[in-house]
C-alpha positions in Angstrom: -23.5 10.5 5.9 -23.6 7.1 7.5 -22.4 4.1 6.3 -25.6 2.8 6.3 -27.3 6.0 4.2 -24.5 5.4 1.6 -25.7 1.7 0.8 -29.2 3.2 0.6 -27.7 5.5 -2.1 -26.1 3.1 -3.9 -29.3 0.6 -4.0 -31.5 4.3 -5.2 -28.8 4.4 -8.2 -28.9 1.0 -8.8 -32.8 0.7 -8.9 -33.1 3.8 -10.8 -30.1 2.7 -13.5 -32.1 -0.4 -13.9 -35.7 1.3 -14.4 -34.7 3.7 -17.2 -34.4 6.7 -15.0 -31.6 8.6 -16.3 -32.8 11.9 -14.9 -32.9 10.4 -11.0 -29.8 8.6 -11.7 -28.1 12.0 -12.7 -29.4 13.9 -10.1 -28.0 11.2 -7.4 -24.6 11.1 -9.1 -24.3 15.0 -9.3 -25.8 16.3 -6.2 -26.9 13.7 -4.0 -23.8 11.8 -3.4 -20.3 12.9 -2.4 -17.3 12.7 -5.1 -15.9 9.9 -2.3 -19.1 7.7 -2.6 -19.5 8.4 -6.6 -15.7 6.5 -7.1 -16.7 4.2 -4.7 -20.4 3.5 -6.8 -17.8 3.5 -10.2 -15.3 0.8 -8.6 -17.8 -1.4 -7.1 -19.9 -1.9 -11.1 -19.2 -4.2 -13.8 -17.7 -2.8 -16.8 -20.7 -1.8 -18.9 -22.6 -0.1 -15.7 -19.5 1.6 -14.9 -19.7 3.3 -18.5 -22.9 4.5 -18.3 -22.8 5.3 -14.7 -19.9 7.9 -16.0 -21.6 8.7 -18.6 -24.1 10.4 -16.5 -21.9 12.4 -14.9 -21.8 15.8 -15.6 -17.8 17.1 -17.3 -17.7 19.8 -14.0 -17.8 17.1 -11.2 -15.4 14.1 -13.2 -12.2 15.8 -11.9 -13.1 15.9 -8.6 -14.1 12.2 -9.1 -11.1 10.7 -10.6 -8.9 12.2 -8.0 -10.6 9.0 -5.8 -10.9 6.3 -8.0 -7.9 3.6 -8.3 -5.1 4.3 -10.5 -6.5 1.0 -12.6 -10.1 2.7 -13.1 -9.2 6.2 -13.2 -7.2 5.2 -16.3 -9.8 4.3 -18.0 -11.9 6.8 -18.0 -8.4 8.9 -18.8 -7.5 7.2 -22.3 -11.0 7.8 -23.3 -10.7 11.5 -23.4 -9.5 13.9 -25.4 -6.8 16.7 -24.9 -9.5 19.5 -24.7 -11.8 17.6 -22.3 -9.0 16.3 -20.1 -7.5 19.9 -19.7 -11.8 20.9 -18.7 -11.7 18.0 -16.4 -8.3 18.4 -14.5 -8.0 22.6 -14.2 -10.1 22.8 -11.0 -7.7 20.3 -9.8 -5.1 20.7 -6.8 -1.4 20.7 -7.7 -1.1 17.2 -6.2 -3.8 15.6 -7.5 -3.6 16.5 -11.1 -0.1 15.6 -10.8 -1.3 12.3 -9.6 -3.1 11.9 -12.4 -0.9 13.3 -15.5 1.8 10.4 -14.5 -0.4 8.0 -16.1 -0.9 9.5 -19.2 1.2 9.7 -22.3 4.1 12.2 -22.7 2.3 14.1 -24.9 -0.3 14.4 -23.7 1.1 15.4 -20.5 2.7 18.2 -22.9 -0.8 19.7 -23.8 -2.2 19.4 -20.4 1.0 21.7 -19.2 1.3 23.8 -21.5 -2.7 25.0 -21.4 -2.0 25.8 -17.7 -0.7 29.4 -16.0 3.3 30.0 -15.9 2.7 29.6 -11.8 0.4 26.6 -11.7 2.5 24.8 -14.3 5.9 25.6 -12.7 3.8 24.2 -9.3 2.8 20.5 -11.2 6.3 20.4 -12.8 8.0 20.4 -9.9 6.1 17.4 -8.2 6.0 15.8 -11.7 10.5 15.8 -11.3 10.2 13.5 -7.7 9.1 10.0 -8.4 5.3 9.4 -7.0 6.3 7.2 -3.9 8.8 10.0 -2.4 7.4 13.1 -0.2 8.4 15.1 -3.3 5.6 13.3 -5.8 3.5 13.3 -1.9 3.2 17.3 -1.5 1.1 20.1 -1.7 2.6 23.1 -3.3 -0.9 25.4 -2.4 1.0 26.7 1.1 0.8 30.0 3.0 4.1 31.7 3.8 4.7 34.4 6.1 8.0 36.2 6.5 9.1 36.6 10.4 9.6 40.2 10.5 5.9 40.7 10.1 3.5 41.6 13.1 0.6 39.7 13.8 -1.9 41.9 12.8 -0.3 42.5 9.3 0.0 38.6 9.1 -4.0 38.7 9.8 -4.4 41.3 7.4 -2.6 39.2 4.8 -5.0 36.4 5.8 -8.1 38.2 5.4 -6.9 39.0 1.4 -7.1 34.9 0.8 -11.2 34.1 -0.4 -10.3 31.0 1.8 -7.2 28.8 3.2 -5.6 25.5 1.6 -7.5 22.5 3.0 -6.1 21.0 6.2 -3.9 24.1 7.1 -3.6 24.3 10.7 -0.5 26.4 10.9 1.1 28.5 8.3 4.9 28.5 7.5 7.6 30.9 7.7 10.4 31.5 5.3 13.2 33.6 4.4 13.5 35.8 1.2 14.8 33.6 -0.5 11.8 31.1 0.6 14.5 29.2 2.7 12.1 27.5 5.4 12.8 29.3 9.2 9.4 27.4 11.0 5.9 27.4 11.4 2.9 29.3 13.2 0.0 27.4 14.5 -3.3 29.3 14.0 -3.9 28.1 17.1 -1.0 30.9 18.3 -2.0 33.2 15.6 -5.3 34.1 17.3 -4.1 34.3 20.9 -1.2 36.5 19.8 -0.9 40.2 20.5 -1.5 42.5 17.3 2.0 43.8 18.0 4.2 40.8 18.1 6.4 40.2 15.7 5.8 36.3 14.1 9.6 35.6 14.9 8.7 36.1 18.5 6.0 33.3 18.0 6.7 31.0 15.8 7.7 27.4 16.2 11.1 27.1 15.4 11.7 23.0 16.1 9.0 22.2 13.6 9.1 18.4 12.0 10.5 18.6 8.3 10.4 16.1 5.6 13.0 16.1 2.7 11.7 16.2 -0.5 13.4 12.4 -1.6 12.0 10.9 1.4 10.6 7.1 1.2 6.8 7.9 1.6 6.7 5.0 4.1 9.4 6.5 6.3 6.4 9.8 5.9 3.9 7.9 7.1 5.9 6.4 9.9 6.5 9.9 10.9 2.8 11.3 11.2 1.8 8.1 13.4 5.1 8.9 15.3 4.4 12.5 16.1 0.7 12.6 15.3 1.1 15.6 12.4 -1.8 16.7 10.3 0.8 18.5 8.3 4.3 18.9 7.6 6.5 20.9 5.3 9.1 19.8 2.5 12.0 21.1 1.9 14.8 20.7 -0.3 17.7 18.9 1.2 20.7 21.2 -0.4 19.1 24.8 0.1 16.6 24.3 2.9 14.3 25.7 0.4 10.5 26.0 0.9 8.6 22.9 -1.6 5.2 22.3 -0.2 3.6 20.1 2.5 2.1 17.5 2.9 -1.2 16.7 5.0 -2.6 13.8 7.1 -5.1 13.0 4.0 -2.7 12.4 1.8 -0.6 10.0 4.5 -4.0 8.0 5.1 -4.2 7.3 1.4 -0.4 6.0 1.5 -1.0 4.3 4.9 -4.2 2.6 3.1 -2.4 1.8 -0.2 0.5 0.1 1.3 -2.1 -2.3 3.1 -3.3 -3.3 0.2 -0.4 -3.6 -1.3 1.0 -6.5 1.2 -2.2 -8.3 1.2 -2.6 -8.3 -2.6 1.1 -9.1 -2.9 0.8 -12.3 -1.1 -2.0 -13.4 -4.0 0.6 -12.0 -7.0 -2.0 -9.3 -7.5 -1.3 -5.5 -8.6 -2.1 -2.5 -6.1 -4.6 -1.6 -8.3 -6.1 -4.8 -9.6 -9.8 -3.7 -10.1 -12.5 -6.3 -8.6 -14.5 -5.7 -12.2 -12.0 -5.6 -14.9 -12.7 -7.1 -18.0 -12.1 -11.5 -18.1 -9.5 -11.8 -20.5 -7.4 -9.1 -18.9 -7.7 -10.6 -15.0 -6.8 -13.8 -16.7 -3.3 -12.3 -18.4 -2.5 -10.9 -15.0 -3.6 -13.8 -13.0 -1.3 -15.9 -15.5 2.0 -15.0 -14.6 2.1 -16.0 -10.9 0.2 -19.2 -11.5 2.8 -20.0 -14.4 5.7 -19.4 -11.6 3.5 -21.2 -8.5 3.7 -24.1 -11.5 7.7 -23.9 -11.8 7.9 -24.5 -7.6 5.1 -26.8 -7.2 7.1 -29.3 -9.8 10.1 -28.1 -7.7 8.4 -30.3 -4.8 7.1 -33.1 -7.1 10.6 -34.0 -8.2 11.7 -34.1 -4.9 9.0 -36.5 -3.9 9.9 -38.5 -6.9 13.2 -39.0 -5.7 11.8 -41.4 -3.1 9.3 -42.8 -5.2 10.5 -46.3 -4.2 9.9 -45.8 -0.4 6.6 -44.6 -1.0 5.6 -47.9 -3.0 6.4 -50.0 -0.1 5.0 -47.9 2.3 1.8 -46.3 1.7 1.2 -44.7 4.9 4.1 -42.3 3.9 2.1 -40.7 0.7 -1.1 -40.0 3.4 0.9 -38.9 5.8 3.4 -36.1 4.1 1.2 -33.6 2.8 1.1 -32.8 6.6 4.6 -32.1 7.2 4.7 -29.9 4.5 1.1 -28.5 5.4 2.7 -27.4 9.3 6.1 -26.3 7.9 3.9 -23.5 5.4 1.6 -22.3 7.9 4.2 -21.5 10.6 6.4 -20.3 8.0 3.5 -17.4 6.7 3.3 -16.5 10.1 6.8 -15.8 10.6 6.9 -13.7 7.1 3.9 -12.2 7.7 4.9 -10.7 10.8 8.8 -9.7 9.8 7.1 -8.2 6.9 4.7 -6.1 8.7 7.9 -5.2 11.0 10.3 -3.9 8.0 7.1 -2.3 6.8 7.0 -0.2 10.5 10.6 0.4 10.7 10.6 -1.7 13.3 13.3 -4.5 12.2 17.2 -3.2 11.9 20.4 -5.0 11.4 20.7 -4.4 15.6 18.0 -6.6 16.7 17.5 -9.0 13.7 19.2 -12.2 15.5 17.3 -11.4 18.5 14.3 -11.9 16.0 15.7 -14.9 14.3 16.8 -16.7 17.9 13.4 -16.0 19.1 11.4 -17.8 15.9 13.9 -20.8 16.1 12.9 -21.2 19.8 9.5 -20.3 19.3 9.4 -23.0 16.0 11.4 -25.6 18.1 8.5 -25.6 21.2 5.9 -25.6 18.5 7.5 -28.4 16.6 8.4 -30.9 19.8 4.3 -29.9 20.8 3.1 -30.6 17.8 5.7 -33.5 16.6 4.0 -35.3 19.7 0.8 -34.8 18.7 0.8 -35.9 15.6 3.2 -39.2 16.4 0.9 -40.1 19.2 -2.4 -39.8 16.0 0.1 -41.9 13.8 1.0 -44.5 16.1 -2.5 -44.8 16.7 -3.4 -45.0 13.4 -1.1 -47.4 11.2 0.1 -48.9 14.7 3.6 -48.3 13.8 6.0 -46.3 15.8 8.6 -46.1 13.7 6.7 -43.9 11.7 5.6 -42.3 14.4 9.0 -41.0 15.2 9.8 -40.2 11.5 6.9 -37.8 11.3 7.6 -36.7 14.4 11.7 -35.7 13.3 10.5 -34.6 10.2 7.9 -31.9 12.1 10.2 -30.2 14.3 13.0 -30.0 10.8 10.3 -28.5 9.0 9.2 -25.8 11.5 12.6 -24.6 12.3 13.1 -24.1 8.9 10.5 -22.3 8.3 11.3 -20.0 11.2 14.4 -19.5 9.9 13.6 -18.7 6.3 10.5 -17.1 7.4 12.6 -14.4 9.2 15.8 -14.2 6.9 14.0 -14.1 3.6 12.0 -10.8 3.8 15.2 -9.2 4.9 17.1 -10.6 2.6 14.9 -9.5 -0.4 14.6 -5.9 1.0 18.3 -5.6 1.0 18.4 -6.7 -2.3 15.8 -4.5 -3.6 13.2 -6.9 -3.8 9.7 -6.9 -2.0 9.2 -9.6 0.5 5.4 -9.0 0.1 5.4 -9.7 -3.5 8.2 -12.7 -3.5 8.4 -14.1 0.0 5.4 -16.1 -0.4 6.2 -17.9 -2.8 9.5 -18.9 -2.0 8.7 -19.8 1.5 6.4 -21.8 0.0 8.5 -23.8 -2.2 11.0 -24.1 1.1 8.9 -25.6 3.5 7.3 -28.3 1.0 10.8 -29.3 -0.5 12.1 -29.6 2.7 9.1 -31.0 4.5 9.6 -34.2 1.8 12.9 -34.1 1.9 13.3 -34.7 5.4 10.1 -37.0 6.0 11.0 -39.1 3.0 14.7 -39.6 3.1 14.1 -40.5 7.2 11.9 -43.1 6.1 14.3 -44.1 3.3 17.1 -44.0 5.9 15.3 -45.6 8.6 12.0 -48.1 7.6 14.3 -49.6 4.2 
């Protein structure tokens, strides 16, 4: 379906919702649409559409549903349910994705929801339930096929044939030991060209990618778009042992999610901050970062009040310095934007870091003596004073090699201390570049026009 046919979609359940028509409404939300484009319809309505739209679901299709909403709306829908009709909605459910969803729910809750399941399918969402969600433990699939490599082909075929169908995405299967100890994998793709007879040792892939169960899922998805995997498997890092695997669709929901997370991180917004959620609640959240954007921007007022003197006698310094600290916080974004998007790659290390910092301090510097000369050549011009001139102009270049140099330190810095850069660079840089944008502007004029 074409993006183009979705929107039509859309517009039919919106035209329909607002006629009355329940019966074409339901009929487009449980047959007509995909479970993708039904989450997408969910996210993208105001609160009260959103609950009748759901309400129109039918209880068979809502697990498949939730597995694609956001964790914020997905919720939602959750804590309105009862034990009985959560364990209906979640039992058709793979491994992963109900585990997904049972860590935001109560404990016990969580409980009932286990303990209605089979000994092998709760023993499956226990174990990805013990890795925390953002590690290739919480990332895996436990639904695998395993082959043992003393086993010919044609029994391995046979084997196949027993399975109503394969795990989604499976494009080899793996081979372990006895004791499920991981040995390598076989791509069907070498299955079907193989001879009956051969043994799958003969065969199989024996320097096969693997991922460690308390991997960083970033460091995962740096791997796939390394190596270009559609799957891999997880092992445990003691024993070797056989966990799961995980698939390119779940990597392109972290690759996705951790875009979002940078660009609503710069804002002071959560991962999951839902474009329809209820006023009072945006407002809460919203609070918080305003209340600190508050504390810095009074940071920079008392520093202009320091020099409240100068400015009396000279007015052309109050028009004049909301553009030093304007150039000093647009340079320094670009810096953090970029060293952030670099630690987020793997791309920035301890070994090339003050190559990175020598080249924004050179890069700032020819930026600040281009610009500095710019903008004294508009300020001479303008209050006919050169003095001035060459104040703004000092100030400029001060400003932007600050904010080269904070702009590359400061994400590191945080990282190493466990902080994201995404979430608190911003803010901080921020609060930099003004103080010392005034501070330097100001106390030259102070120092030099008084």
């Amino acid at each position: 379906m074409t993006e183009q046919d979705t929107l039509q979609q859309f517009q039919a359940v919106t035209e329909s919702l607002e006629s009355g028509s329940t019966m074409q409404t339901r009929y487009l939300l449980n047959g007509a649409l995909p479970a993708q484009d039904v989450a997408r319809l969910l996210e993208s309505s105001p609160p009260k559409e959103r609950k009748l739209l759901w309400d129109l679901i039918d209880q068979k299709n809502e697990g498949e549903i939730l597995q694609y909403l956001s964790e914020e709306v997905s919720t939602q829908f959750l804590s309105q349910m009862g034990t009985e009709e959560l364990i209906a909605v979640t039992e058709q459910l793979e491994s992963d994705d109900l585990a997904d969803i049972l860590q935001n729910l109560p404990e016990t809750v969580v409980t009932e929801v286990l303990a209605s399941m089979t000994a092998q399918d709760r023993l499956r969402v226990e174990s990805l339930l013990s890795y925390p969600e953002d590690s290739a433990g919480g990332l895996m699939n436990t639904d695998t096929i395993t082959i043992r490599p003393n086993i010919t082909v044609d029994i391995a075929f046979r084997f196949l044939r027993r399975h109503s169908s394969l795990p989604d995405m499976t494009d080899s299967l793996l081979v372990v030991s006895r004791t499920d100890k991981f040995l390598g994998t076989l791509p069907l793709t070498k299955l079907l060209v193989a001879d009956p007879n051969t043994s799958i040792r003969e065969i199989m892939d024996t320097e096969t990618t693997v991922i460690t169960a308390s991997t960083p899922e970033n460091e995962v998805a740096q791997l796939f778009e390394k190596l270009d995997l559609v799957s891999a498997p997880v092992i445990e890092e003691a024993s070797g042992k056989l966990l799961g695997r995980i698939t390119i669709d779940d990597v392109v929901d972290v690759i996705r999610d951790q875009a979002e997370h940078s660009m609503l991180s710069m804002a002071g917004l959560d991962d999951d901050e839902d474009t329809f959620a209820p006023i009072l609640y945006t407002s809460k959240r919203r609070a918080v970062w305003l209340g600190i954007n508050l504390i810095t921007a009074f940071i920079a007022s008392y520093v202009i009040g320091l020099f409240q003197a100068t400015i009396d006698q000279i007015v052309a310094l109050a028009i004049l310095m909301p553009i030093v600290a304007s150039m000093g916080g647009i340079a320094g974004s670009q810096v953090l934007t970029l060293v952030i998007r670099g630690i987020a790659l793997g791309h920035i290390s301890s070994a090339n870091t003050r190559w990175l910092l020598n080249r924004e301090i050179l890069v700032g510097l020819i930026n600040g003596l281009v610009w500095a000369f710019v903008v004294a050549l508009l300020t001479s011009f303008w209050f006919d004073d050169i003095k001035i001139a060459y104040i703004i102009a000092s100030a400029l270049i001060i400003n932007l090699l600050f904010a080269a140099l904070v702009g590359t330190l400061l994400p590191i810095t945080l990282k190493r201390f466990g902080i994201d850069p995404a979430l608190a660079g911003g803010v901080i840089l921020t609060t930099v570049t003004d103080v010392v944008g005034f501070l330097s502007f100001l106390g030259l004029a102070t120092i030099f026009l008084l």
